[in-house]
C-alpha positions in Angstrom: -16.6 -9.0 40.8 -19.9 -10.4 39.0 -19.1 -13.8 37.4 -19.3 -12.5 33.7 -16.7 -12.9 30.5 -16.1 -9.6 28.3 -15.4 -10.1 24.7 -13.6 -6.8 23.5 -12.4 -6.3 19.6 -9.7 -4.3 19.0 -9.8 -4.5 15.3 -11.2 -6.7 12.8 -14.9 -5.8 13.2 -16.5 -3.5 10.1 -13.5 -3.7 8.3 -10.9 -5.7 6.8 -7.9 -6.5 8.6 -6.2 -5.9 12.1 -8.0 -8.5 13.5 -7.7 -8.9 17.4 -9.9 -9.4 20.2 -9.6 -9.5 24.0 -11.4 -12.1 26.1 -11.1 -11.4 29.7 -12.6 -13.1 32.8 -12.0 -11.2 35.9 -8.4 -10.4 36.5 -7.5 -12.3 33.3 -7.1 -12.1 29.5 -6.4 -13.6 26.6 -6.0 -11.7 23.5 -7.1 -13.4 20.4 -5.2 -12.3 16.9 -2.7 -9.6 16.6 -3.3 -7.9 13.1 -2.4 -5.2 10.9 -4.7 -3.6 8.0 -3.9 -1.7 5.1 -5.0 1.8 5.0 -6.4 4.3 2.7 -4.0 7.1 4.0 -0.9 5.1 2.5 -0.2 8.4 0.5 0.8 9.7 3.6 4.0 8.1 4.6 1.9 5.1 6.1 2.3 1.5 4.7 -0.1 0.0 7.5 -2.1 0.0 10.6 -2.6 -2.1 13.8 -4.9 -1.6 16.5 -4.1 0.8 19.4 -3.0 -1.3 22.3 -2.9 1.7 24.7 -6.4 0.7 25.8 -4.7 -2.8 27.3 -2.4 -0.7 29.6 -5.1 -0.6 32.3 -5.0 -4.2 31.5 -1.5 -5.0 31.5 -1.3 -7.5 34.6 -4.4 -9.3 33.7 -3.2 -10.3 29.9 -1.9 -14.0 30.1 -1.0 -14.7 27.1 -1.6 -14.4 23.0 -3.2 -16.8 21.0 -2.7 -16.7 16.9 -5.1 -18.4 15.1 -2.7 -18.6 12.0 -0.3 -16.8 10.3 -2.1 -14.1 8.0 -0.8 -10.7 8.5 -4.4 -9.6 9.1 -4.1 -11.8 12.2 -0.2 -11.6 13.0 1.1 -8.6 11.5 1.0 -7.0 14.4 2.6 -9.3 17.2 5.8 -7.6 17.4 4.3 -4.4 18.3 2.1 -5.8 21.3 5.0 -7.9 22.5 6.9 -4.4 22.6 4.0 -3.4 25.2 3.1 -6.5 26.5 5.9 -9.4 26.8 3.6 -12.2 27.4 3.6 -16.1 25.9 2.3 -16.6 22.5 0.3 -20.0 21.6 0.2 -20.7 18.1 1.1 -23.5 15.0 4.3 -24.7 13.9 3.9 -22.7 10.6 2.7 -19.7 12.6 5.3 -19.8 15.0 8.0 -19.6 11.7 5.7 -17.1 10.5 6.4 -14.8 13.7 9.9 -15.7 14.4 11.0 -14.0 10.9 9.1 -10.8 12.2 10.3 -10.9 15.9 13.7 -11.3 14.8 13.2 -8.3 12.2 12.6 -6.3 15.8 15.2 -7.6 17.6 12.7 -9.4 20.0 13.2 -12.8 19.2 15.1 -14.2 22.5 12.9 -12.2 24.5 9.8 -13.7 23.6 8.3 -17.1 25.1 6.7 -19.2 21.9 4.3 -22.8 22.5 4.4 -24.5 19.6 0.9 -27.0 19.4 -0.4 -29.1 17.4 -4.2 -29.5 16.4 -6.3 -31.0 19.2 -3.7 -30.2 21.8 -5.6 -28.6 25.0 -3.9 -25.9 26.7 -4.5 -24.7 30.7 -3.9 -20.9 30.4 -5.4 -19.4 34.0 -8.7 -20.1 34.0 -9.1 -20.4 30.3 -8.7 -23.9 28.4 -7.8 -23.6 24.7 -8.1 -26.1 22.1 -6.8 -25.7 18.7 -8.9 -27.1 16.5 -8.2 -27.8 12.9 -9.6 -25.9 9.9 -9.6 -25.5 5.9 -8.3 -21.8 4.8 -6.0 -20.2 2.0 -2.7 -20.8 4.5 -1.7 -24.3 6.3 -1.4 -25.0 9.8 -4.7 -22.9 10.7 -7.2 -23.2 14.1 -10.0 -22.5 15.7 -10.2 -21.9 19.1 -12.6 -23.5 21.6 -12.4 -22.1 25.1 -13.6 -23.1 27.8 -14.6 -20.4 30.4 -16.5 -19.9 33.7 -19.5 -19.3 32.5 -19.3 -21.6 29.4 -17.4 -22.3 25.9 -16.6 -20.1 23.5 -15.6 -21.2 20.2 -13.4 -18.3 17.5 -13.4 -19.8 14.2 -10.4 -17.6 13.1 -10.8 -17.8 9.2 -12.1 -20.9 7.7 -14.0 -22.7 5.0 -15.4 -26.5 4.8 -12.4 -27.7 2.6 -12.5 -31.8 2.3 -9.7 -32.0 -0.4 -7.2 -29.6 0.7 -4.1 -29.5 -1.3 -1.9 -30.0 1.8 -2.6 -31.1 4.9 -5.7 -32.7 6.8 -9.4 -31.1 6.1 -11.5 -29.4 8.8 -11.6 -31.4 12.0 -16.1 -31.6 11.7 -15.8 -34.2 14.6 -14.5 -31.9 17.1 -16.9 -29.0 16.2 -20.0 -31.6 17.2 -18.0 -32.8 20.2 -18.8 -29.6 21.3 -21.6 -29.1 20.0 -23.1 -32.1 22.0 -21.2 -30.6 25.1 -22.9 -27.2 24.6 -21.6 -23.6 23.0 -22.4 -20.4 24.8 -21.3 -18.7 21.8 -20.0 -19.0 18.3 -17.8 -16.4 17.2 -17.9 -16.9 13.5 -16.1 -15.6 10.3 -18.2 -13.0 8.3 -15.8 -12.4 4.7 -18.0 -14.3 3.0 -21.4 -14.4 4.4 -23.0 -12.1 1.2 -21.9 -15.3 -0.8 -24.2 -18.0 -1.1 -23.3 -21.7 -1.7 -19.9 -23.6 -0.9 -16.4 -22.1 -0.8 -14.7 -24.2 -3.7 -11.4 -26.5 -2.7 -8.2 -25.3 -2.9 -8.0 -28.3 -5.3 -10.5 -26.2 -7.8 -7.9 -23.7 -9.3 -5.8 -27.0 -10.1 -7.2 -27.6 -14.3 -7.1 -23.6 -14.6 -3.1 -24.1 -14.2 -3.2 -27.3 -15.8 -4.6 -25.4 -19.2 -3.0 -22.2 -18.8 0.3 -23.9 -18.7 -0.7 -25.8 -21.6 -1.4 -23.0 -24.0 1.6 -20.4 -22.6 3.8 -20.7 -25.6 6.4 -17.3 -23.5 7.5 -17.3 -20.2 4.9 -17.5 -17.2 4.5 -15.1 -14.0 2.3 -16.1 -11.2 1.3 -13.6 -8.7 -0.2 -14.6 -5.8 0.0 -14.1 -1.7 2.9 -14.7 -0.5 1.1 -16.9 2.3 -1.4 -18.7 0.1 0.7 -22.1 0.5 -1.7 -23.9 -1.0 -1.6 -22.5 -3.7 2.3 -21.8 -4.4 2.6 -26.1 -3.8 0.1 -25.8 -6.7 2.4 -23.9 -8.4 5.2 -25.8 -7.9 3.6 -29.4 -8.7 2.1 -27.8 -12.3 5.3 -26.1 -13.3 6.8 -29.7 -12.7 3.9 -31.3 -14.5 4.7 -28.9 -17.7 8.4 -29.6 -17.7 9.3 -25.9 -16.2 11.2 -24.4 -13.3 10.6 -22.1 -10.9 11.9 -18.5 -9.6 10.4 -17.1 -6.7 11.2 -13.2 -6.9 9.8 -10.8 -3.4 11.1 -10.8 -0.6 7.7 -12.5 1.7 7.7 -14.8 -1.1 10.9 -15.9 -1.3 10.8 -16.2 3.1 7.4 -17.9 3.3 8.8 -20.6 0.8 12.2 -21.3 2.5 9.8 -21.3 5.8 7.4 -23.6 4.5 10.0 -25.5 2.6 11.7 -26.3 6.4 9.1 -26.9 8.2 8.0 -29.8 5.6 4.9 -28.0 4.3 5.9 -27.7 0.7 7.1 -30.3 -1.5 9.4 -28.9 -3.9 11.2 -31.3 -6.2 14.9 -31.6 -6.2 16.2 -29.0 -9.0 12.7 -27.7 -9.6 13.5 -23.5 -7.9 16.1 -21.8 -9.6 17.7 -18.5 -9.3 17.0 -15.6 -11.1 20.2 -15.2 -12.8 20.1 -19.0 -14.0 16.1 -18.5 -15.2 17.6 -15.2 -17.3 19.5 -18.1 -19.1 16.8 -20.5 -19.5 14.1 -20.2 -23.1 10.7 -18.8 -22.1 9.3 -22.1 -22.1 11.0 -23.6 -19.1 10.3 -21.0 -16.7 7.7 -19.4 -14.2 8.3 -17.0 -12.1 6.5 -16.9 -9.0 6.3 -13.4 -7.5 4.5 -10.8 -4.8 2.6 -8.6 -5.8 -1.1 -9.4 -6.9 -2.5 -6.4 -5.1 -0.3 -3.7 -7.4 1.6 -2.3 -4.5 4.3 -0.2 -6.1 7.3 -2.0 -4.3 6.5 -5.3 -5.1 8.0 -7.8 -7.8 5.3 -7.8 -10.4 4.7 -3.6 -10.0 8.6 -2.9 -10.5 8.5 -5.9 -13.6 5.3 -4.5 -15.5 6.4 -0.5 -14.3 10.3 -0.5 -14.9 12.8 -4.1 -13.9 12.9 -6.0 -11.5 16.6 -6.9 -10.8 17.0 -6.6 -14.6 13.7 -8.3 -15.2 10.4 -7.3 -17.1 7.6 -7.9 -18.4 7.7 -8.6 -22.1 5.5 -9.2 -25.2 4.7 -13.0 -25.3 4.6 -13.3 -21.2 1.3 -14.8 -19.6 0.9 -12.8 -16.0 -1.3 -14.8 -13.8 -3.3 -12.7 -10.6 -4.0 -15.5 -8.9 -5.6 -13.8 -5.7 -8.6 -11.8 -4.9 -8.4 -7.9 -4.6 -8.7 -6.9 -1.2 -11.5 -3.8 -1.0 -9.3 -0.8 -1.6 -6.8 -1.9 -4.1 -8.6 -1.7 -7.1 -6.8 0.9 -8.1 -3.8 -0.2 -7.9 -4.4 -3.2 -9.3 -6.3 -1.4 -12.3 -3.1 0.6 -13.0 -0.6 -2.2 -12.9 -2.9 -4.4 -15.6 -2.5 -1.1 -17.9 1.3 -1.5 -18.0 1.2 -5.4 -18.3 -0.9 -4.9 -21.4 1.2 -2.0 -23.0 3.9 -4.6 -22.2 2.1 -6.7 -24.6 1.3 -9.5 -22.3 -1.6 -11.5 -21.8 -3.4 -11.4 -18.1 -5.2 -14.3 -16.9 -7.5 -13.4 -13.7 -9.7 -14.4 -11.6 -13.2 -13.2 -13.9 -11.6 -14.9 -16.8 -10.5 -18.2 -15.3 -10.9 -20.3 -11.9 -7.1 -19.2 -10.5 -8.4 -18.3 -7.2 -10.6 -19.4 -4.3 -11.6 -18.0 -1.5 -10.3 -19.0 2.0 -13.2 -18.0 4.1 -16.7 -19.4 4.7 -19.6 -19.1 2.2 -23.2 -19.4 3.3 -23.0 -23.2 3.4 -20.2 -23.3 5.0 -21.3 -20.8 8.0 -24.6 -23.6 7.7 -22.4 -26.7 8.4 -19.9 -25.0 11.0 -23.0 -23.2 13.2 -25.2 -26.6 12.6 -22.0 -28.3 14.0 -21.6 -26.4 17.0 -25.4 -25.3 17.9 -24.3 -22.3 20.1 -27.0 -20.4 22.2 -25.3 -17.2 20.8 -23.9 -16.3 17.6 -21.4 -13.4 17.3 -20.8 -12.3 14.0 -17.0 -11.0 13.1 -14.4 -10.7 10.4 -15.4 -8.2 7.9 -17.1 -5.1 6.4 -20.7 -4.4 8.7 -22.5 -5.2 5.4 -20.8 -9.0 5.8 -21.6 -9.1 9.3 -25.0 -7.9 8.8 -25.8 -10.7 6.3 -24.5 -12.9 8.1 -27.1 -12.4 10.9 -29.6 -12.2 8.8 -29.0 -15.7 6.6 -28.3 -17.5 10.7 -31.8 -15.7 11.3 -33.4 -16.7 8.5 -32.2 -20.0 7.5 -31.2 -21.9 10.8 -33.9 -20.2 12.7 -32.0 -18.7 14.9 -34.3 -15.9 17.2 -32.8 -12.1 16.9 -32.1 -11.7 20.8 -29.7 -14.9 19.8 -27.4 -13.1 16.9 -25.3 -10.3 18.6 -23.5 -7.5 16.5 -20.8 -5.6 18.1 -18.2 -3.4 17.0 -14.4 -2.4 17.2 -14.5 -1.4 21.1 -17.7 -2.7 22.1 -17.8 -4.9 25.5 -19.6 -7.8 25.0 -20.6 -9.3 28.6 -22.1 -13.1 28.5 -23.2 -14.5 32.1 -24.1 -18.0 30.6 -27.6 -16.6 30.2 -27.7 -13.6 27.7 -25.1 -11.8 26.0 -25.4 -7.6 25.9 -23.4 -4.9 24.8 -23.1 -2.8 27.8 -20.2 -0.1 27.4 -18.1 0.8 24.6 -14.3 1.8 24.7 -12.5 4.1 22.7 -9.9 2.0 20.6 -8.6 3.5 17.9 -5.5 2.6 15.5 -1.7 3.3 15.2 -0.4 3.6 12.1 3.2 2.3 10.9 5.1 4.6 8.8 6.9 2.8 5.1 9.9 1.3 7.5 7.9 -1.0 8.9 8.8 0.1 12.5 8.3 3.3 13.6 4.8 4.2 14.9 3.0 7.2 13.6 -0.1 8.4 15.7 -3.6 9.4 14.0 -3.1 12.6 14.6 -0.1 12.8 12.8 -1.5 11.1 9.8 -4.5 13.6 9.8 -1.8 16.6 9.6 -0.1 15.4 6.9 -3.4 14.8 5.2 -4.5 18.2 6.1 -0.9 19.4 4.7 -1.8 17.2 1.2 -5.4 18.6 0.5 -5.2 21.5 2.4 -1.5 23.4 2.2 0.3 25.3 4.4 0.6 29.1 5.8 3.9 30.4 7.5 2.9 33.7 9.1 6.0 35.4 10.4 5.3 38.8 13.3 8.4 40.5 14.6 6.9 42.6 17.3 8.8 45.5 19.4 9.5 43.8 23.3 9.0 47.4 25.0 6.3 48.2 23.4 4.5 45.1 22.3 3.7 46.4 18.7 4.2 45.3 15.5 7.9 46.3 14.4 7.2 46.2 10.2 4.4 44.6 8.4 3.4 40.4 8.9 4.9 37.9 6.4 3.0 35.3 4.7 4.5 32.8 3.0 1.9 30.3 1.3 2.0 26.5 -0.1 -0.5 24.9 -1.7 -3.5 27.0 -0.4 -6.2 27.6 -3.1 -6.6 32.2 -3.5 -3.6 32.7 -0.9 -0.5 31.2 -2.8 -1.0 33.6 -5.6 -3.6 36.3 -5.5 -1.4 39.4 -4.0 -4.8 41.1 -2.9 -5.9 38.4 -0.8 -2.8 38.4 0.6 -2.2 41.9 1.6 -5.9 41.4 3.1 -4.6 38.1 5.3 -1.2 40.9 6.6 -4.0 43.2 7.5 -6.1 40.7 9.8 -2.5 39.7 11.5 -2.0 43.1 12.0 -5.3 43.8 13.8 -5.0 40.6 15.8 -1.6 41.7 16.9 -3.2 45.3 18.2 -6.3 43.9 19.2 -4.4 41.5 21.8 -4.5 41.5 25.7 -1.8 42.8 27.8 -2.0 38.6 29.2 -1.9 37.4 25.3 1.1 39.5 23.9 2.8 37.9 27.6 2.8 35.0 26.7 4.3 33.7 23.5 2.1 30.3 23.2 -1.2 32.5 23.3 0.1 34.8 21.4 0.8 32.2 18.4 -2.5 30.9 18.6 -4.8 34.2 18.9 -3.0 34.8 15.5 -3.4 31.4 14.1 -7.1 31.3 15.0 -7.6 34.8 13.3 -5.9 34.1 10.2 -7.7 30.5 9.9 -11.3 32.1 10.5 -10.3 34.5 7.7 -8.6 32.0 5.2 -11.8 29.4 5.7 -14.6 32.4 5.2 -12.7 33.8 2.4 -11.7 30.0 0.3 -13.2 27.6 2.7 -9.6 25.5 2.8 -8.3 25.2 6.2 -4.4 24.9 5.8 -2.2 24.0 8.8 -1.1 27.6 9.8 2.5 28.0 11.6 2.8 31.5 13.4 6.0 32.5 13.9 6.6 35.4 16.7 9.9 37.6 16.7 10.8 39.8 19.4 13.0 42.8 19.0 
């Protein structure tokens, strides 16, 4: 086999979320990330999506090991479900590795599964890949970068990052080891694109910290802080102001009230001695000595600060007087959401403090000065744009072209599916797989294909036609006239006319049949279904899922 290294996403390229990406070298393979996204059909039955793995299969005794560059769900969410397919080791952080265990252990997988704890800087051998984890600044703790030595030459995957000197917990981005490699020389920099359209430096984590400080100062009611459940940094934040201000603290949600016990044991939070209460013993407490601390900042509908602001929470709800902190940005396709569940704070007759109004978020990920210092740090012959919307990635080639003179030929853009060969010499695109996603139904553990999804899409737009034949065995004719029964079609479900026109063309497809069609049930049904759905869509233009049903007699 020629001596080349194929870099394969899965996910995570031109969109948001289910980031994952295969890196193989001959009859090995790492896979990079394991991620879930959030998708628009969540009307549907669906709560989320991962990649579709069923393009490892052919893969399946090459694939070494995964390696998690930190705990995100966009990045981890979907581990359990490639460890179903693929039990191999996983390499990740101390905080990642709590992060996972709660989720293997939701699947029953948890003793089956073999997970390396490391620490930054640690080097690992894995075939003929070395992996270092090197430290970075994001929204979570306990994050890396990967640099990986290859064959043909290192690779290094930023994971998500920003240049964050002063983080709230925790050492800042390890600069030093970036260069180190940089001197030693980068094939190719694979480099975080959320935040490329944004020019400047990402703020610290330290730069929501007077926000609080005033916010807390002028609350006179009780306090609710919604934020991700993840965003550590922030929730210690959280913690140190409600202190500060003489209040305690409720966590309400189920992620938030895990990632808190998780980060609480594994010494990453620093929570005060009677500083958390419970919720019965805040309901007890005068507005003024509490905040709440809850999920939800993205309006989904099952979430602590949805259920609070909508109906109660556990007996809890938003009331006149409260200040409701969003202290998180809105991910692209929640606006919605998130626009509805402000309406009921306000007809609550709170006050809402986000992020336009005041400095109660920051990014986590790398803005234009950022992506200056980390590719001037590592001085790769390549640069491989990923994480984010092809807008994101296309400005971010565009700002390494234009500002750190980097030639086009040197700035590669794939996509989900694309294999990306590099010999050490150039880097090209030369095939591209099908990929595709799997969706997860509202469980959290049942798969649900695509084309599923896109029948019970076609079912909500579209509506549905039970056509019912009884037909005479001897004689193969029709024994009595078709029935329709219609739901949700636009002309057939109540315009009699239209119907008796849509028995008619049954009929004639039933005595226009083959000897070989009326045979054979299966034909049968779908001569009749194609008839009936060339009718329906010339007469309406809706194309409903059509159900024949044949009776012999």
């Amino acid at each position: 086999m020629a001596s080349v290294l194929e870099i394969i996403p899965l996910g995570g390229i031109g969109e948001f979320g289910m980031n994952c990406m295969a890196v193989r070298y001959g009859d090995e393979m790492l896979i990079l990330d394991a991620g879930m996204g959030f998708p628009e059909e969540s009307a549907y039955g669906v709560d989320v999506s991962i990649p579709n793995f069923n393009f490892l299969y052919e893969y399946r005794d090459h694939i070494t090991a995964i390696v998690l560059t930190h705990g995100h769900e966009d990045h981890l969410g979907a581990l359990p479900y490639l460890l179903k397919k693929f039990n191999v080791p996983v390499y990740c952080s101390h905080f990642t590795a709590g992060l996972a265990e709660s989720k293997l252990e939701e699947h029953d997988l948890l003793g089956d599964i073999l997970l390396h704890r490391v620490e930054p800087r640690d080097v690992v051998d894995i075939g003929v890949f070395q992996v270092e984890f090197i430290r970075v600044s994001h929204s979570l703790v306990d994050c890396f970068s990967l640099g990986i030595k290859t064959p043909v030459g290192t690779i290094i995957h930023t994971g998500d990052y920003k240049v964050d000197e002063t983080p709230v917990i925790g050492e800042p981005i390890d600069l030093r080891s970036f260069r180190r490699y940089g001197q030693d020389g980068v094939l190719a920099l694979l480099s975080d694109s959320t935040n490329a359209t944004v020019p400047g430096r990402t703020p610290s984590e330290r730069a929501v910290i007077p926000a609080f400080e005033e916010i807390f100062s002028e609350a006179k009611g009780r306090i609710v802080v919604a934020a991700f459940a993840s965003s550590i940094h922030r929730l210690q934040i959280v913690l140190d102001v409600a202190q500060q201000f003489d209040r305690h603290v409720c966590v309400l949600g189920r992620s938030m009230q895990k990632n808190v016990e998780v980060a609480d044991r594994l010494g990453y939070l620093d929570i005060p001695d009677g500083l958390l209460v419970s919720l019965n013993e805040a309901k007890m407490m005068s507005d003024d000595e509490i905040v709440f601390l809850v999920t939800g900042s993205q309006g989904e509908s099952r979430a602590a600060l949805s259920q609070m602001a909508m109906q109660s929470y556990k007996g809890l709800m938003i009331e006149e007087g409260d200040t409701v902190v969003l202290s998180a940005r809105i991910i692209p396709g929640n606006e919605r959401l998130i626009s509805r569940m402000i309406g009921y704070i306000y007809k609550r007759g709170a006050n809402i403090i986000e992020e336009k109004r005041r400095l109660v978020h920051v990014s986590g990920h790398a803005s234009q000065d950022d992506i200056r210092i980390m590719t001037e740090a590592v001085r790769p012959k390549f640069v491989v744009p990923i994480h984010g919307e092809y807008r994101m990635l296309f400005r971010h080639k565009e700002f390494v072209k234009n500002h750190l003179g980097y030639a086009e030929e040197n700035i590669v853009l794939i996509e989900n599916g694309d294999v990306l060969e590099l010999d050490g010499e150039r880097a090209v695109v030369t095939d591209k797989r099908e990929i595709g996603r799997t969706f997860i139904d509202e469980s959290g553990f049942q798969e649900i294909d695509s084309e599923t999804v896109r029948e019970r899409k076609q079912l909500a737009y579209e509506g549905t036609v039970t056509v019912v034949v009884t037909i005479d065995e001897e004689t193969g004719e029709l024994d009595g006239e078709p029935r329709i029964a219609a739901r949700g079609v636009r002309g057939l479900s109540s315009d009699n006319g239209f119907r008796d026109d849509a028995k008619r063309i049954v009929a004639a497809a039933i005595a226009g049949a083959s000897r070989q069609t009326l045979a054979d049930e299966s034909l049968l049904k779908e001569h009749v279904r194609v008839e009936l759905k060339r009718f329906i869509q010339k007469q309406t233009g809706a194309r409903p899922v059509i159900t024949p049903v044949i009776v012999l007699v």
